[in-house]
Residue, then its C-alpha position, 0 to 999 in steps of 0.5 A: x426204584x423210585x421212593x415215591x412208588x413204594x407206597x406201592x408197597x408199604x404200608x402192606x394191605x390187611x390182606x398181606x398183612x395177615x399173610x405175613x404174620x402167618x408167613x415165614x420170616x424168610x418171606x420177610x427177610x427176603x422182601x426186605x434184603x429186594x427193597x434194600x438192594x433196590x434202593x441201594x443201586x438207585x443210590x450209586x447210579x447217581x454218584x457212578x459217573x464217567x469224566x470223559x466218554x465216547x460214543x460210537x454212533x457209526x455201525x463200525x466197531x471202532x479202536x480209540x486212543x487218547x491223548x491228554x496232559x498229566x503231571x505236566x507231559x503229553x500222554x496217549x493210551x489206547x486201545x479202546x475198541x468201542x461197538x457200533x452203538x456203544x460207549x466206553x468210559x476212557x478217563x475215569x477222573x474229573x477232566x482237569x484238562x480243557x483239551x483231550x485228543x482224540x484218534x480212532x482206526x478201524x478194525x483194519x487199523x485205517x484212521x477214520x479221524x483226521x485231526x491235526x495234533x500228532x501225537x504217538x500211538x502203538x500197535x498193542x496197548x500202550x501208555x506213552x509219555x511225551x508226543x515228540x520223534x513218535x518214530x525215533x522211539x519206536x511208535x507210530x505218528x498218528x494225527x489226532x482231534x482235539x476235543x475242546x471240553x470247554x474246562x467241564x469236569x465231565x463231557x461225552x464225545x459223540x464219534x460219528x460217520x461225520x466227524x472231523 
């Protein structure tokens, strides 16, 4: 709610002022726990953020997987599975990388990117650490997009029919 709008609402007419003071406390409570609450999402919206996000814009849902550098070492983790239409929030911290790889499947598990870094994904869930002999330590070599985020803390990935 915008601060500007509750002049809608305060100060309250003659008409509830009376209301009021013959009114239960209970009216007023709850009037005042409303205005509160909506001031305190209009608060944290502006500070809930999301570092890095996908949007699937094609009509298929889609399963993601991520590639980044932390601590100094390659790191994938997956799996996303983003709706046609939908966003998901996949790294929550600001982004200290100015690359983030980027692979996603079909719900049949076919790659509909294709990228040129190869990197290490898994059939379940995973986090895998380091992106050299994939197979060799038994996961699956996948080829993934860089996404160059031109070192800004947050960005958004629009995956599309189109994309690379």
């Amino acid at each position: 709610m915008d601060i500007r709008a509750l002049h809608l609402f305060w100060p309250p007419s003659s008409r509830i002022k009376r209301s009021w003071s013959a009114g239960s406390l209970a009216n007023r409570v709850a009037f005042s726990a409303l205005l509160g609450a909506a001031l305190l999402i209009a608060i944290s919206t502006d500070r809930a953020h999301a570092e890095f996000t996908v949007c699937n814009q094609t009509l298929d849902v889609v399963n993601l997987a991520v590639g980044q550098k932390i601590d100094d070492a390659d790191q994938t983790d997956g799996w996303w599975t983003i709706g046609a239409n939908q966003c998901v929030n996949v790294i929550r911290e600001e982004l200290t990388n100015r690359y983030v790889y980027v692979y996603a499947t079909d719900v049949f598990g076919h790659a509909i990117l294709s990228g040129s870094t190869e990197m290490c994904v898994d059939r379940r869930r995973f986090s895998i650490r380091g992106i050299d002999e994939c197979w060799q330590r038994g996961h699956i070599a996948a080829r993934f997009v860089e996404v160059d985020t031109l070192e800004q803390v947050r960005w958004t990935y629009f995956l599309t029919g189109n994309s690379p």
